[in-house]
C-alpha positions in Angstrom: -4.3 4.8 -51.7 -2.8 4.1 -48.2 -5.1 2.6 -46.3 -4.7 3.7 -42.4 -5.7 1.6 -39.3 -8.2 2.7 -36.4 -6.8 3.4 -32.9 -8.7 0.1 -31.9 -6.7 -1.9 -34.5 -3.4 0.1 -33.7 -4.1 -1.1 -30.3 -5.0 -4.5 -31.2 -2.4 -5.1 -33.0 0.5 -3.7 -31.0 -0.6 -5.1 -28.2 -0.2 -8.6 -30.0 3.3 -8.1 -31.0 4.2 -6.8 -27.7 3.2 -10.0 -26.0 4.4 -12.1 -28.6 7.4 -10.9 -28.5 7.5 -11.4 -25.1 6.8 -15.1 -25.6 9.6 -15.9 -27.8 11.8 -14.4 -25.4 10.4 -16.5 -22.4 10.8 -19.6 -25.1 14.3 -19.0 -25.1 16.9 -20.6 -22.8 16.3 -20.9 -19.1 18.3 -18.0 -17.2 18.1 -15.4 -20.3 15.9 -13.1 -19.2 17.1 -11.3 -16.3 16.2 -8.3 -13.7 15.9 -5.1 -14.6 14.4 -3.0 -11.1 14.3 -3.2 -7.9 13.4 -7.0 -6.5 9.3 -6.3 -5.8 8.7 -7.5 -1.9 6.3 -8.2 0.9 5.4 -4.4 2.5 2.3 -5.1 4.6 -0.6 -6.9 5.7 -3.7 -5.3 5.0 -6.6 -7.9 5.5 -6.7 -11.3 7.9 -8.4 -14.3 7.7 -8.4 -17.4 10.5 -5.4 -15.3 12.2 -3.2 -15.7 8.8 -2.6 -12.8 6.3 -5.5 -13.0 3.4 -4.2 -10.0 1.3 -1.2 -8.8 1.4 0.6 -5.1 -0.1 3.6 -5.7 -2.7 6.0 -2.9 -3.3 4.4 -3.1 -6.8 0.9 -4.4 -6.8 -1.3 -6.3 -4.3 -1.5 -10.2 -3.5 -4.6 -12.5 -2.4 -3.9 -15.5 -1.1 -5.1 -18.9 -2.6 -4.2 -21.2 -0.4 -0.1 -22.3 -0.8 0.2 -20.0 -3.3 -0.6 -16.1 -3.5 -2.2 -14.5 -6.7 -0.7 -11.0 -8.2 -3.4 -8.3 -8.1 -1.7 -5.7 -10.8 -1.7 -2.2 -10.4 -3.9 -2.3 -13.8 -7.1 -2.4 -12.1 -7.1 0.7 -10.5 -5.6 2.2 -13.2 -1.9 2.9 -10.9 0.2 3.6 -9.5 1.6 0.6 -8.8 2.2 1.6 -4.9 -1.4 3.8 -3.7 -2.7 4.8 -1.1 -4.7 1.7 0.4 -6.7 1.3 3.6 -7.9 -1.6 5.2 -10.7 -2.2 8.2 -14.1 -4.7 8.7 -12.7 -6.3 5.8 -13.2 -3.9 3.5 -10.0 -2.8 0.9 -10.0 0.4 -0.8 -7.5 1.9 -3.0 -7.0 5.3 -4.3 -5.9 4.9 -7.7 -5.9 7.3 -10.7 -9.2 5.5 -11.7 -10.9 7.0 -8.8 -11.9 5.1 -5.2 -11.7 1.3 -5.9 -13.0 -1.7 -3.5 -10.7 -4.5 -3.7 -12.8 -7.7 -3.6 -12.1 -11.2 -2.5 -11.3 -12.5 -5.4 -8.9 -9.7 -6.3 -11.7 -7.4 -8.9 -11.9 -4.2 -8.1 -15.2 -2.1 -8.0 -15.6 1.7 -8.2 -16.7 3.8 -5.0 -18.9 6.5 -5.7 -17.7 9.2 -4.2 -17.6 13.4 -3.8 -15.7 15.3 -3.4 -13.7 12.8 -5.7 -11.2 11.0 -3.7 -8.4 9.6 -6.1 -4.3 9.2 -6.5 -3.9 12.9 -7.1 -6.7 14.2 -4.4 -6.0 11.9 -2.0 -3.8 12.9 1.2 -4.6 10.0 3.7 -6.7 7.1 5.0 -7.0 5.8 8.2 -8.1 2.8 10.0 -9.6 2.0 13.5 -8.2 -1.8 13.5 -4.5 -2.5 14.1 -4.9 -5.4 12.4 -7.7 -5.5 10.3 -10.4 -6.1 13.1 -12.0 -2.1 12.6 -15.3 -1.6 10.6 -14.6 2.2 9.8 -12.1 3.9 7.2 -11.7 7.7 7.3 -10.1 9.6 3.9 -8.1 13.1 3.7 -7.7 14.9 0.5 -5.1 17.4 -0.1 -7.8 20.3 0.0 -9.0 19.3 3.3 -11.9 17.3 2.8 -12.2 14.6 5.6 -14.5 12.1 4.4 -16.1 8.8 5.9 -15.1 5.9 3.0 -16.4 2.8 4.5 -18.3 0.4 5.1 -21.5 2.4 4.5 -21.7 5.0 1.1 -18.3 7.2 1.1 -19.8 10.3 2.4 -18.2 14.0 3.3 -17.8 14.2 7.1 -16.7 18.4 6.8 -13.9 20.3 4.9 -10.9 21.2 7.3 -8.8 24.5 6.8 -6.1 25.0 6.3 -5.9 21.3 5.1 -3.7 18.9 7.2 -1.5 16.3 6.7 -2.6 13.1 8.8 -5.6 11.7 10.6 -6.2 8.7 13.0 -9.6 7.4 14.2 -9.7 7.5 17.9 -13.2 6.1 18.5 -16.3 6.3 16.3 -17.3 9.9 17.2 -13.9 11.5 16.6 -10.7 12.2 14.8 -7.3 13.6 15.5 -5.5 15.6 12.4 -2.5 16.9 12.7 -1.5 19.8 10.4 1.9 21.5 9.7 2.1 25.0 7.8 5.7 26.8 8.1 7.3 24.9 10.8 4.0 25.0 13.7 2.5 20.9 14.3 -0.9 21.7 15.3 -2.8 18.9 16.9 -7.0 18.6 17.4 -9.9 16.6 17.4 -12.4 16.8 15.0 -16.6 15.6 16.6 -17.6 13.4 13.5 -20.0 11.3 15.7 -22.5 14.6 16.2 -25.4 15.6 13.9 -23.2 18.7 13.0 -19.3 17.9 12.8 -17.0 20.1 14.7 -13.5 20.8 15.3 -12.6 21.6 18.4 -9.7 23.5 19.9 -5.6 22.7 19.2 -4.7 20.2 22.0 -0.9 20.7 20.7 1.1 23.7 18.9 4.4 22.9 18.4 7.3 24.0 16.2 8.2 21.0 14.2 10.0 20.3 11.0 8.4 17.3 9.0 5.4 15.6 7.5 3.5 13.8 10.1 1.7 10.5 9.8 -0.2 9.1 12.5 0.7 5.4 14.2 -2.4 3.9 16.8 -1.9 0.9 18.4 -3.3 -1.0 21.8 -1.2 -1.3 24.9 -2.2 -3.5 28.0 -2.9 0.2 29.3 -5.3 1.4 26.8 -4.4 2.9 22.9 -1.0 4.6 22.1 -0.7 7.6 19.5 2.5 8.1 17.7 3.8 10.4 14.8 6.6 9.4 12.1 7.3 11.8 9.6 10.1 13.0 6.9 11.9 15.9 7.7 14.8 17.2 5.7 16.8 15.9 7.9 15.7 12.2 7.7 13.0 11.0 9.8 11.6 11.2 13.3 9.5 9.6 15.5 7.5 11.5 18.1 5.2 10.2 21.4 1.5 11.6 21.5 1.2 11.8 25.7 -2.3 12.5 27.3 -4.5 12.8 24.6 -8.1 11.4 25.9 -6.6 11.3 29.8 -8.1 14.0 31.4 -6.6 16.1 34.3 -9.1 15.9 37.4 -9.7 19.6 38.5 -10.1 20.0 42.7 -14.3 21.5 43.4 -13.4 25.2 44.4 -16.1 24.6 47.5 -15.5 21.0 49.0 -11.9 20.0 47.7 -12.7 16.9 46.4 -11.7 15.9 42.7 -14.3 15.7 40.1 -15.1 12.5 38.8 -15.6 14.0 35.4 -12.4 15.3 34.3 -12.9 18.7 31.6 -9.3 19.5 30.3 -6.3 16.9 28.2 -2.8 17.7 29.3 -1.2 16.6 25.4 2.3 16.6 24.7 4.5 15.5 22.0 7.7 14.1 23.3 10.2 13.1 21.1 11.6 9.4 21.0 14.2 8.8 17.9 15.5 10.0 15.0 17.2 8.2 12.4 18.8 8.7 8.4 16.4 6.2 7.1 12.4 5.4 7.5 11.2 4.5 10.8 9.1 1.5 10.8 6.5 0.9 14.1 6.0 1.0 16.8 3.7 -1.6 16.8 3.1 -3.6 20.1 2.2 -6.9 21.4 -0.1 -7.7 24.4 1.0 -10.0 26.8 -2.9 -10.8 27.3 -2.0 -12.2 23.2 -1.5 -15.7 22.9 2.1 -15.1 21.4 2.0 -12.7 24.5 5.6 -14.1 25.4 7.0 -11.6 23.2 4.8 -8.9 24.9 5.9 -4.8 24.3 6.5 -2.2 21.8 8.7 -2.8 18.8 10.1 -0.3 16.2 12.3 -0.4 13.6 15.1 1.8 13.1 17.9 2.1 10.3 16.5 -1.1 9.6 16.7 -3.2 12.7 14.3 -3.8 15.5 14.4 -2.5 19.1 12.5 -2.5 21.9 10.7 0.5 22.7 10.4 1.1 26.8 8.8 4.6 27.7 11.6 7.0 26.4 14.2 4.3 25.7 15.3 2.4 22.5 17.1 -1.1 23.5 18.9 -2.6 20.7 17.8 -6.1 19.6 20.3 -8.5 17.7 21.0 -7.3 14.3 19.3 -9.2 11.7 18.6 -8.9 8.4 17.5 -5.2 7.2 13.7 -5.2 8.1 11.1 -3.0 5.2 8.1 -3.5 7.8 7.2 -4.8 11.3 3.4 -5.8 12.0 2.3 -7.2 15.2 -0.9 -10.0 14.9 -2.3 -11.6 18.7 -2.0 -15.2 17.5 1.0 -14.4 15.2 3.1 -12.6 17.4 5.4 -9.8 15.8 5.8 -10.6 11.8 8.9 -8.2 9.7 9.0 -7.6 5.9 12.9 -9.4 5.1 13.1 -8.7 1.6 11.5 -10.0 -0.1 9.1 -12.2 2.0 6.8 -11.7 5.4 8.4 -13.7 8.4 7.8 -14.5 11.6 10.0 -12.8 14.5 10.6 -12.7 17.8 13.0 -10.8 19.9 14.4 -13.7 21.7 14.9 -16.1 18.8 15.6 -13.7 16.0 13.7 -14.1 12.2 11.9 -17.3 11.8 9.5 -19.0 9.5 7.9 -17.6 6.6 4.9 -16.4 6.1 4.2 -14.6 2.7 6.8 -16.0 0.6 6.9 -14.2 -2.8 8.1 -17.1 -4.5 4.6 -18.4 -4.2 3.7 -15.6 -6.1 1.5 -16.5 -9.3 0.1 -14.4 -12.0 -3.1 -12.0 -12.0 -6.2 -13.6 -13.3 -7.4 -10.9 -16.1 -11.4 -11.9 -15.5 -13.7 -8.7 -15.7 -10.9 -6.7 -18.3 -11.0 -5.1 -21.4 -8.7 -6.0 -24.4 -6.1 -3.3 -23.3 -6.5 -3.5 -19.7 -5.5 -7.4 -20.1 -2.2 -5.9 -22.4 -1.6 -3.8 -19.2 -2.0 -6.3 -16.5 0.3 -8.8 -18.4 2.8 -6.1 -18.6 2.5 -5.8 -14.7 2.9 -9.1 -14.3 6.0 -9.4 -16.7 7.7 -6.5 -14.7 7.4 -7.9 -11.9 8.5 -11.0 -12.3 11.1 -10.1 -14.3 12.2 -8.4 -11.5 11.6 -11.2 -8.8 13.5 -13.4 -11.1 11.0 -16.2 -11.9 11.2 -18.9 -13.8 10.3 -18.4 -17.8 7.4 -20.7 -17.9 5.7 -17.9 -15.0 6.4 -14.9 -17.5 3.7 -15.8 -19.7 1.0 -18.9 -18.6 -0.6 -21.2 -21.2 -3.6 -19.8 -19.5 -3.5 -16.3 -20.9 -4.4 -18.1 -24.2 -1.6 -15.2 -26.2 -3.3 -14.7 -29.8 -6.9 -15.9 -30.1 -7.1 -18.6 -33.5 -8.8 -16.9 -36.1 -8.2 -13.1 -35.2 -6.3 -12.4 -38.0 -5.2 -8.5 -38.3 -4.6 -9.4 -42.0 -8.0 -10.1 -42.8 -8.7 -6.6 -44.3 -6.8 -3.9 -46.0 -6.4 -1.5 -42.8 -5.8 -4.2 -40.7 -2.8 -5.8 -43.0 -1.6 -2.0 -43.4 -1.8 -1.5 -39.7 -0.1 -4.8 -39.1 3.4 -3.3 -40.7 3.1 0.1 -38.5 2.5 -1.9 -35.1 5.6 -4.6 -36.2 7.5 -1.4 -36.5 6.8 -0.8 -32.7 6.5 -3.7 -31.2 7.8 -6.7 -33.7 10.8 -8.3 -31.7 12.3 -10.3 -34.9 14.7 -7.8 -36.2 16.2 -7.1 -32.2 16.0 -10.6 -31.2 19.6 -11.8 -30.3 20.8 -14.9 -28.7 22.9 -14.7 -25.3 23.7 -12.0 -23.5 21.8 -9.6 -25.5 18.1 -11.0 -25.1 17.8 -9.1 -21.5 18.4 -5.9 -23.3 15.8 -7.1 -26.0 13.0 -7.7 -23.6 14.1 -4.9 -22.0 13.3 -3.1 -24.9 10.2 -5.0 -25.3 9.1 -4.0 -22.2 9.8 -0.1 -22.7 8.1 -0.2 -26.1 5.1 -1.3 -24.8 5.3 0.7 -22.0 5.2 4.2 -24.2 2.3 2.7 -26.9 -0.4 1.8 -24.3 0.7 5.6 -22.9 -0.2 6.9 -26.3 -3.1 5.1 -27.1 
C-alpha cells in the first residue's frame, strides 16, 4: 500500500530541497548566478537615530541598521507584500501587511496590533504621520471603507467612519485632520475634530474639479507648515499647492471698524504647481534655522531630477543622476534615493557621500519564526540578493545552519515516500547544468518554491 506524507512533512521536506538546491547552486562558480528583477534599492527613511537613518524602506523589504552594515527585514514577517503601506512617528513602525497591523521592533521582529475595524494590506487606504522626519508621536490610518482610525502610540482605536470614504489624510495638529476625497472628478477638501470628546467633520474648505488620486505632502517652512497634494492622474502625475488652510481671514467689527483679533473664516485654495510623465517626488524643504541650513528651501523632484521650488516657480538644478526619493533631515541636510543607495545632496555641489549603501546589506535574522516562515524569509532574501547581485557566499550564510543533523525524512515510511514527491518539486539534480544554464536553474528553483509554499 502507498504510504502518503502529511502536509507538515510535504512542507518539510520541500522546503529542504528547495534550499538545498539553492546551496549547490551558490557552491558553484563565482559569477553564475545572476539577476533576474529589478535591482531592489534605497526608497525612504522611516525612523532616525543620533541624526542618522536607523531603518530604512527597500523597494522589497525593510532594513535596520547595525552599525556598518544594515540587516534585511523580509517581507515574510508581515506576511507581504513585499512593498506595504508603512508609517513611521515617536519611533514607532507599523506596517500593514496581509497578516494584519504589525509593529516593527528594534531589532527587526514584528508584533501584531490589535485592531478594529481590522486595518490590513487589503483594508488599508493610508497612514499618516505628524513628524517630517520621524520626530511625531502620533500615526493616523484610512481604510478603504472610510474608517479613520488613531494607530499609535497608544491602543489603535477608531477615531469615526467618514462617508463617502476618501483618499488621503494628513495630521495637522493633535486635535485635527485634513482628508481629501475625490468621487467623479470633484477634490473635496475638510477637517475632521479628532481632539473633541465627540469627533466631527466639519465643512469642505475646498471643492474642486480634479482628475487624480490625491496624497497628502506636510512639511515645515521657516514660515510655519506647508500642505501639498501629489497624485496619479491618467494623464501622469501632478502636484498641487494647499494655500490658507489654518490662516484665517480677519473680518472688520460691523460697529467700531477695527479687525478682530480672532479670525472665524480660512480662505483655501489649491493652486496648481507642475505636472510631469513620471512620479513626482517632494517637496520636501530645508530650514535655514537647520544646521545644514546653507542649503535652505523647498526641493522637489521631477522626471527624475531635482529643482528648486520658489512660490509658483520650478528652477532647474544640474542634472544628476535619476533620483527615486528626496528626504530632507536638519543635521543632514537634503538626502536623494540614486539607485540603489541613500546619498547625501546638495544643490550647489551635486550628489555626494553615501549614506545607506545597499551593498552593506546582510541577510534577515529568522529569530521568533516558524519552520515555513524561515523557508519564506530565506526565499526573500535569495530574491533579493539575487537581484542586487551579491556575492554567492551572502545567498545562503553558514548561519542559517541549511539541514538540521539527524532530521532525516527517511526515517519512516511516509516520510521516505514523501521524500520522492517533494524531490519531484523541488530536487535540483536532474536540472542542474554547468555554465550559462545555472541562472535559468535557480531561476527555476526560485519559481518552484515560490508556487509550493503558495499551495501549502
Amino acid at each position: 500500500m502507498r504510504l502518503r506524507a502529511s502536509a507538515s512533512a510535504r512542507r518539510r521536506l520541500t522546503s529542504r530541497a528547495t534550499v538545498v538546491c539553492i546551496a549547490a547552486l551558490a557552491a558553484l562558480s563565482p559569477g553564475a548566478v545572476s539577476a533576474h528583477g529589478a535591482a531592489p534599492t534605497v526608497v525612504d527613511v522611516l525612523e532616525w537615530a543620533s541624526g542618522a537613518p536607523a531603518l530604512v524602506r527597500l523597494s522589497r523589504g525593510l532594513a535596520r541598521s547595525e552599525g556598518a552594515t544594515w540587516r534585511y527585514v523580509c517581507p515574510t514577517r508581515w506576511g507581504g507584500p513585499d512593498s506595504p503601506l508603512v508609517g513611521s512617528a515617536g519611533g514607532l513602525t507599523v506596517v500593514a501587511g496581509l497578516r494584519g497591523l504589525m509593529a516593527v521592533t528594534t531589532d527587526g521582529l514584528t508584533t501584531a496590533l490589535s485592531v478594529s475595524p481590522a486595518f490590513d494590506a487589503i483594508t488599508a487606504r493610508a497612514i499618516a504621520s505628524d513628524g517630517d522626519v520621524g520626530d511625531g508621536d502620533s500615526l493616523v490610518g484610512l481604510t478603504t471603507s472610510g474608517d479613520l482610525l488613531s494607530l499609535g502610540p497608544s491602543t489603535p482605536s477608531l477615531i469615526m467612519t467618514l462617508e463617502p470614504p476618501p483618499d488621503a489624510i494628513v495630521i495637522e495638529s493633535s486635535r485635527s485632520v485634513i482628508v481629501a476625497s475625490e468621487l467623479e472628478g470633484t477634490l473635496s477638501i475638510y477637517r475632521v475634530r479628532v481632539g473633541d470628546a465627540l469627533p466631527k467633520r466639519d465643512p469642505d474648505l475646498v471643492t474642486a474639479a480634479y482628475d487624480g488620486t490625491p496624497v497628502f505632502v506636510k512639511n515645515e517652512t521657516d514660515d510655519g507648515p506647508r500642505y501639498w497634494i501629489r497624485s496619479a492622474t491618467k494623464d501622469g502625475y501632478r502636484l498641487d499647492r494647499l494655500d490658507g488652510l489654518g490662516v484665517g481671514v480677519p473680518r472688520a467689527d460691523a460697529t467700531t471698524g477695527e479687525t478682530e483679533a480672532a479670525p472665524r473664516v480660512e480662505q483655501v485654495t489649491l493652486v496648481p504647481v507642475t505636472t510631469s510623465a513620471d512620479p513626482i517626488h517632494g517637496p520636501v524643504t530645508l530650514l535655514a534655522s537647520s544646521p545644514a541650513g546653507g542649503d535652505a528651501g523647498t526641493y522637489v523632484v521631477v522626471s527624475g531630477q531635482p529643482h528648486r521650488l520658489t512660490g509658483d516657480a520650478l528652477t532647474p538644478l544640474a542634472e544628476t543622476d535619476r533620483f527615486a526619493c528626496i528626504r530632507s533631515h536638519p543635521t543632514l541636510g537634503l538626502l536623494a534615493c540614486v539607485l540603489p543607495d541613500l546619498r547625501r545632496y546638495s544643490p550647489v555641489t551635486g550628489v555626494g557621500d553615501t549614506v545607506v549603501a545597499l551593498g552593506d546589506l546582510r541577510p534577515p535574522t529568522l529569530d521568533g519564526m516558524d519552520e515555513a516562515d524561515i523557508q519564506s524569509c530565506k526565499y526573500d532574501w535569495l530574491d533579493v540578493a539575487v537581484d542586487a547581485g551579491f556575492p554567492d557566499e551572502l545567498l545562503l550564510p553558514p548561519e542559517w545552519n541549511v539541514v538540521s543533523p539527524g532530521d532525516d525524512a527517511g526515517g519512516d515510511a511516509a516520510g521516505a515516500d514523501a521524500g520522492t514527491t517533494a524531490s519531484t518539486a523541488g530536487d535540483c539534480q536532474s536540472t542542474r547544468s554547468p555554465g550559462r544554464a545555472v541562472p535559468v536553474v535557480l531561476l527555476l528553483a526560485l519559481a518552484i518554491f515560490g508556487v509550493v509554499r503558495r499551495r501549502l
